[in-house]
DRENFI-996020 format. One record per residue (C-alpha): residue number from 1; residue in three letters; x, y, z. Coordinates in Angstrom, 3 decimals, decimal comma. Example, Ala and Ser with C-alpha at 12.3 -4.5 7.8 and 13.67 -1.06 7.14 Angstrom:
2
<rec><nr>1</nr><rest>ALA</rest><c1>12,300</c1><c2>-4,500</c2><c3>7,800</c3></rec>
<rec><nr>2</nr><rest>SER</rest><c1>13,670</c1><c2>-1,060</c2><c3>7,140</c3></rec>
% end
This chain:
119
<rec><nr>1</nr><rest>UNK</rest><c1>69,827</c1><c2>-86,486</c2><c3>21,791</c3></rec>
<rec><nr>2</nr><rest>UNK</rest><c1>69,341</c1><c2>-82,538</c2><c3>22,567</c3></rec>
<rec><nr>3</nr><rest>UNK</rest><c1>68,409</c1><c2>-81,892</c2><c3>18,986</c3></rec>
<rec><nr>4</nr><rest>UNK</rest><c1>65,367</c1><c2>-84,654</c2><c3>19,371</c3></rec>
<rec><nr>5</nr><rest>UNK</rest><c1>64,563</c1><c2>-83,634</c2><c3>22,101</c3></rec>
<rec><nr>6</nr><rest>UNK</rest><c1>64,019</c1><c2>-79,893</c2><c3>21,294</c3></rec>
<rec><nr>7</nr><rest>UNK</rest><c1>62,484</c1><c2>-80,690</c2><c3>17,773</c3></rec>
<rec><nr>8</nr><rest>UNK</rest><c1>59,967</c1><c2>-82,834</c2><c3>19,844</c3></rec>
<rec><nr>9</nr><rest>UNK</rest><c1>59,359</c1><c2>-79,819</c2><c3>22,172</c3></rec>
<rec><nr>10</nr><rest>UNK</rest><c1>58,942</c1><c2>-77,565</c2><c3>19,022</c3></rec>
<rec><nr>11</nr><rest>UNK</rest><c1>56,242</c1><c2>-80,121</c2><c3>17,478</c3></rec>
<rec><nr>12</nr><rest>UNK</rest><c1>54,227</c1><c2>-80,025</c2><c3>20,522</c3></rec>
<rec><nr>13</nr><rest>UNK</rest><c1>54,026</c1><c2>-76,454</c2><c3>20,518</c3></rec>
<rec><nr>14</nr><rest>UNK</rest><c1>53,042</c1><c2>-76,086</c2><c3>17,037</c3></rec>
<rec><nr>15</nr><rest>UNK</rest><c1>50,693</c1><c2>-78,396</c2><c3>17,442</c3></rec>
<rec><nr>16</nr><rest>UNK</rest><c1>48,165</c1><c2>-76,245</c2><c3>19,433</c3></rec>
<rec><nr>17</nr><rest>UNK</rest><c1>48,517</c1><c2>-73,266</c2><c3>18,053</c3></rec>
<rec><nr>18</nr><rest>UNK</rest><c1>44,963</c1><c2>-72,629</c2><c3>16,336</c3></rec>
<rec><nr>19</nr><rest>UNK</rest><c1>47,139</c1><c2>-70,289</c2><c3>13,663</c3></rec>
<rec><nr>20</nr><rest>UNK</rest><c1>49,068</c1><c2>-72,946</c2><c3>12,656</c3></rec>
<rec><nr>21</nr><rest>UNK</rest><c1>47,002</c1><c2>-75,845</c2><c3>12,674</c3></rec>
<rec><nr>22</nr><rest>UNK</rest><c1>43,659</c1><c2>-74,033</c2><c3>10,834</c3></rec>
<rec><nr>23</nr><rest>UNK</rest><c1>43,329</c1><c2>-72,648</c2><c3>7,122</c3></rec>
<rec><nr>24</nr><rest>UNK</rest><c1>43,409</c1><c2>-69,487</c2><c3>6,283</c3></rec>
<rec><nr>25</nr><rest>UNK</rest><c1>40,189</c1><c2>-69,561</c2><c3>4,815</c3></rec>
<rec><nr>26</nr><rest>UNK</rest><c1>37,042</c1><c2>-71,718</c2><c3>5,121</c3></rec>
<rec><nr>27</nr><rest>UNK</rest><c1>33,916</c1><c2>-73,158</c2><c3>3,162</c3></rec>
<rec><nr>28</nr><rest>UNK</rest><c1>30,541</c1><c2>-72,214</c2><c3>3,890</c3></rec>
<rec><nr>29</nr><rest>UNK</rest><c1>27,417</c1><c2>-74,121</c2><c3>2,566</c3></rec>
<rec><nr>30</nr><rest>UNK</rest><c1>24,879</c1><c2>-71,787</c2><c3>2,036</c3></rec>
<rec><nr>31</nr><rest>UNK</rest><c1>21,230</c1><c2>-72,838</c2><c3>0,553</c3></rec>
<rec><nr>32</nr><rest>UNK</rest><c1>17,393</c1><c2>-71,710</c2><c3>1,483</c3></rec>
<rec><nr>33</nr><rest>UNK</rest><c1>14,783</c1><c2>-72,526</c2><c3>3,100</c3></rec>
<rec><nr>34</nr><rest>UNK</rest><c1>12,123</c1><c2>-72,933</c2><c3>0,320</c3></rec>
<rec><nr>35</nr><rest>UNK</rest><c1>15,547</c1><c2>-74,744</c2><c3>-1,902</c3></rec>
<rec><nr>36</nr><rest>UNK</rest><c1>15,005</c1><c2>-71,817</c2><c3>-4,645</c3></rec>
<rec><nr>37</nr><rest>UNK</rest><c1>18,248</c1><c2>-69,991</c2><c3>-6,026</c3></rec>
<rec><nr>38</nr><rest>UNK</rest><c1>19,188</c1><c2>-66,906</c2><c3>-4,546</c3></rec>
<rec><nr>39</nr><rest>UNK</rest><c1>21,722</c1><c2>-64,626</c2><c3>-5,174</c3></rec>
<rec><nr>40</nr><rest>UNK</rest><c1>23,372</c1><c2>-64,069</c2><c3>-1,803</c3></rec>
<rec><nr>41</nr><rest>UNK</rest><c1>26,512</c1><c2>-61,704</c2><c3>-0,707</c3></rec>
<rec><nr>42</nr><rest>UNK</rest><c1>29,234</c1><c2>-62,456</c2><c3>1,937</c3></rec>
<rec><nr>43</nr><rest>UNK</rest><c1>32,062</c1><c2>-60,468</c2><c3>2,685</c3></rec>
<rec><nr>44</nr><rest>UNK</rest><c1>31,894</c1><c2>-59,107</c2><c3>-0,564</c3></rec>
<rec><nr>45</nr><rest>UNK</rest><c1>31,796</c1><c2>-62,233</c2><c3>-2,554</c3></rec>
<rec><nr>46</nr><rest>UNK</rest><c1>28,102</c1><c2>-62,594</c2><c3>-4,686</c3></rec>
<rec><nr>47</nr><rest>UNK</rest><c1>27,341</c1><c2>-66,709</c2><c3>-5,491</c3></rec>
<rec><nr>48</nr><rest>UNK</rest><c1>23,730</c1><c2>-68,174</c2><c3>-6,138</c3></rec>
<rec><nr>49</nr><rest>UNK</rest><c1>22,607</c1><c2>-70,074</c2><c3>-3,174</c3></rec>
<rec><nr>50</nr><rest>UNK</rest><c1>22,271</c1><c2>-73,406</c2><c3>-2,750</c3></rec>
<rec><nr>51</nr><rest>UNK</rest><c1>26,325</c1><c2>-72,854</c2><c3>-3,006</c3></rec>
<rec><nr>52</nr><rest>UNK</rest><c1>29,893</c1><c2>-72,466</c2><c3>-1,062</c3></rec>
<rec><nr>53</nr><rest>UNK</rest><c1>31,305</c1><c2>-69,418</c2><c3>-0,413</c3></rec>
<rec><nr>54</nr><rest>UNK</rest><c1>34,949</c1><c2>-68,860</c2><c3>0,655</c3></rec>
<rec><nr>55</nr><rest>UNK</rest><c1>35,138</c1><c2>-66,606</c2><c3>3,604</c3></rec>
<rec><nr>56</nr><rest>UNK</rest><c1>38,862</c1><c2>-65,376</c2><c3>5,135</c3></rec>
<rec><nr>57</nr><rest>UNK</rest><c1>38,756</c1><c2>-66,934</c2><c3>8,660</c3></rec>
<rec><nr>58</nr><rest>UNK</rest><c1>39,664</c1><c2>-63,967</c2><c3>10,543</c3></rec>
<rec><nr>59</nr><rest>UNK</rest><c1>37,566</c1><c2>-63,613</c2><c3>13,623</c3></rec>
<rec><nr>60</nr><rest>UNK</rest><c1>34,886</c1><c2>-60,630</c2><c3>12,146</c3></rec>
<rec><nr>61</nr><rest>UNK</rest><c1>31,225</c1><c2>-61,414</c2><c3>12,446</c3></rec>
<rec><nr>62</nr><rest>UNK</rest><c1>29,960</c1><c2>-62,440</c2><c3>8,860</c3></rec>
<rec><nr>63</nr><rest>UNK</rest><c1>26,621</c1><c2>-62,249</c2><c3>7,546</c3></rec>
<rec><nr>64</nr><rest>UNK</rest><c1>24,904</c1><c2>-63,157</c2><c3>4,527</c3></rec>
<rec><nr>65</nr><rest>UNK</rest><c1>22,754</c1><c2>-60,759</c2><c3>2,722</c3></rec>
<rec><nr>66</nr><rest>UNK</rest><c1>20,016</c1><c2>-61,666</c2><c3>0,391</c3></rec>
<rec><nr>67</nr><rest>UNK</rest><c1>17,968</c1><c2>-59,234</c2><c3>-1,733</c3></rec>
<rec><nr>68</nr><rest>UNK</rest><c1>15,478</c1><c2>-62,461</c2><c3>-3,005</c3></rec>
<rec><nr>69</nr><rest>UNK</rest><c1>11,813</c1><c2>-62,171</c2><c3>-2,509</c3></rec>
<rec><nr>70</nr><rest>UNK</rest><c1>10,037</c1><c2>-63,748</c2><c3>0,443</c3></rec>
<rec><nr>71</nr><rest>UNK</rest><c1>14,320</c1><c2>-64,090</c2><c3>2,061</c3></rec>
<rec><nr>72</nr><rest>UNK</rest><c1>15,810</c1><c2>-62,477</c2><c3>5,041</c3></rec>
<rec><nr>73</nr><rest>UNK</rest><c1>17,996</c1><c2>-59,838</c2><c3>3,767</c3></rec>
<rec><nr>74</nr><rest>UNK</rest><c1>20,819</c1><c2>-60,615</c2><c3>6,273</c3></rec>
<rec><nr>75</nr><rest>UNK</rest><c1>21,673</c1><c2>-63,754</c2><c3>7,827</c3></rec>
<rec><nr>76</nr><rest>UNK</rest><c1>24,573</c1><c2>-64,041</c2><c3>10,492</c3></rec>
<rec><nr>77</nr><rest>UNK</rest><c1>27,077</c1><c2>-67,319</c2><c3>10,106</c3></rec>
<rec><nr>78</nr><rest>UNK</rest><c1>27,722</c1><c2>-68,613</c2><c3>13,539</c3></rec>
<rec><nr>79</nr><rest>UNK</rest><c1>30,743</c1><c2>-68,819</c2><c3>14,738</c3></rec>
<rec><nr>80</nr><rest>UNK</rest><c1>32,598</c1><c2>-70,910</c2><c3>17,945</c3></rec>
<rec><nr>81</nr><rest>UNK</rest><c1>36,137</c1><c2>-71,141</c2><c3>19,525</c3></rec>
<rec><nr>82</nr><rest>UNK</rest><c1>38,009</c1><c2>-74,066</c2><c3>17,380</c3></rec>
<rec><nr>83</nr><rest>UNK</rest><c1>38,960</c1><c2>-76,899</c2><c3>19,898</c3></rec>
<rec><nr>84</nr><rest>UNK</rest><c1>43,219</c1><c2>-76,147</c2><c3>18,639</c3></rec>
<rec><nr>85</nr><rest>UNK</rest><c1>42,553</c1><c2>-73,286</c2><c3>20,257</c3></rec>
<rec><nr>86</nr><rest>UNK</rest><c1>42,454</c1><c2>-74,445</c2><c3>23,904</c3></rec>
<rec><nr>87</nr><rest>UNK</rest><c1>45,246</c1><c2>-76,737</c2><c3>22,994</c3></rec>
<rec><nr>88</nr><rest>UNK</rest><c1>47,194</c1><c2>-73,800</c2><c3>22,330</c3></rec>
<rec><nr>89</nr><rest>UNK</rest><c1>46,323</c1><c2>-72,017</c2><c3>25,644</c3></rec>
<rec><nr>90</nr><rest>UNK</rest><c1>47,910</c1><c2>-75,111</c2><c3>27,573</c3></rec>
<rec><nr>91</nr><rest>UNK</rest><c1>51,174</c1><c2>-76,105</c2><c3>25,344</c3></rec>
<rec><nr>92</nr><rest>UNK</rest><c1>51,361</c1><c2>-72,319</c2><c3>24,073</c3></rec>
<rec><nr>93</nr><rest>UNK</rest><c1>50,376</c1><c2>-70,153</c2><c3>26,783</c3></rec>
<rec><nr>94</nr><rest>UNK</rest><c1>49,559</c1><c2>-66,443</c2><c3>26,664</c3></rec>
<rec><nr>95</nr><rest>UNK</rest><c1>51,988</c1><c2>-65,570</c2><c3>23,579</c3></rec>
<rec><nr>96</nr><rest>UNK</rest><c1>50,434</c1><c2>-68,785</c2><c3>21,547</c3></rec>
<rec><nr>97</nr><rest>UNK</rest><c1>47,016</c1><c2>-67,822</c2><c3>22,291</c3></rec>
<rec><nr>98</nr><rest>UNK</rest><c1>47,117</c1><c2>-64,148</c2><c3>21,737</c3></rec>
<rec><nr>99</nr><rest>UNK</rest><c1>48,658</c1><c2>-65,094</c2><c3>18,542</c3></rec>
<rec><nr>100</nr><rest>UNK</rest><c1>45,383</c1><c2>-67,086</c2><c3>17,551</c3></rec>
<rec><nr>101</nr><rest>UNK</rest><c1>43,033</c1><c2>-64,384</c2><c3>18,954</c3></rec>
<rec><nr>102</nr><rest>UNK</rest><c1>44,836</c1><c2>-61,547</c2><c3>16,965</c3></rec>
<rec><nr>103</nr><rest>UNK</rest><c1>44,840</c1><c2>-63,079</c2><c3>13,528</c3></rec>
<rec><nr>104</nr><rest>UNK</rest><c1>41,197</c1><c2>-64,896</c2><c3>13,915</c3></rec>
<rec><nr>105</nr><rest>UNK</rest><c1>42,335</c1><c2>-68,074</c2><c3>13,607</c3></rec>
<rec><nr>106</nr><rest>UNK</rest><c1>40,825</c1><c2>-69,206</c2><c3>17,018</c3></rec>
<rec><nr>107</nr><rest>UNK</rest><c1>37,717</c1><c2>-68,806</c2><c3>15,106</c3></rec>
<rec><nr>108</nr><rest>UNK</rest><c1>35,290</c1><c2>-71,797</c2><c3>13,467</c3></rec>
<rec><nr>109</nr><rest>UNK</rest><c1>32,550</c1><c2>-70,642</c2><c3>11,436</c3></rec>
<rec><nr>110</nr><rest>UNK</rest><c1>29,295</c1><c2>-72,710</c2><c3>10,411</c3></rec>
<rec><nr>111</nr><rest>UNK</rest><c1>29,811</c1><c2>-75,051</c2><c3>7,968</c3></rec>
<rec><nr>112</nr><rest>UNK</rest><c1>26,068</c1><c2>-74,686</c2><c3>6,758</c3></rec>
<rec><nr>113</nr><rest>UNK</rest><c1>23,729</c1><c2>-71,467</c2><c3>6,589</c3></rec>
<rec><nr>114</nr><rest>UNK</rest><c1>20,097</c1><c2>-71,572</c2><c3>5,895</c3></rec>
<rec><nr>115</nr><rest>UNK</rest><c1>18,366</c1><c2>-68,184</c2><c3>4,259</c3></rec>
<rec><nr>116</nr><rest>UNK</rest><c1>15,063</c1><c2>-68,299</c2><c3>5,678</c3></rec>
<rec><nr>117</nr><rest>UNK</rest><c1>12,421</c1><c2>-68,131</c2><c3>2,569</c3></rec>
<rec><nr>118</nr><rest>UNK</rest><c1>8,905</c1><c2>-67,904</c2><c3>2,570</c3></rec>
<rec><nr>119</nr><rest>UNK</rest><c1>7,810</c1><c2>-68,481</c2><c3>-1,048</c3></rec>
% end
């Protein structure tokens, strides 16, 4: 019964914790305003836009950067607390949470990014 009991206290902790529960990376739709192609960079990572780019989910501001004619040259992705995250503050407390804010992980970027064109 103590072993249950304990493995069901262990579940619910692990639960909340944002660094647990969340990938370490995440997909991020990225097209244009005018729906042209357009060779875009984030973190480092080139793709042609209307595309996905993989970006490491760890808490840094990101920011897409265009060189196309008529685009914004830099574009910042959004991001927002995940909801796990405030799950882990009550079931994990200060340890769980600090855990999540460390390694980014309390972080949810923008699925979807839109270059602003004007041609």
């Amino acid at each position: 019964m103590k072993n249950i009991f304990i493995l069901a206290i262990a579940t619910l902790m692990a639960s909340g914790c944002a660094s647990v529960m969340t990938a370490e990376t995440q997909s991020i739709n990225v097209t244009t305003s005018n729906n042209k192609q357009a060779e875009v960079t984030v973190d480092d990572k080139t793709i042609t836009a209307p595309g996905m780019v993989v970006v490491l989910r760890d808490g840094k501001d990101k920011v897409v950067k265009s060189s196309a004619a008529g685009c914004d040259n830099a574009t910042p992705i959004k991001k927002e607390i995940t909801p796990v995250f405030f799950g882990n503050i009550l079931i994990g407390g200060v340890i769980g949470s600090t855990t999540d804010g460390v390694t980014g992980k309390m972080w949810d970027y923008t699925d979807n990014v839109e270059i602003a064109c004007t041609e």
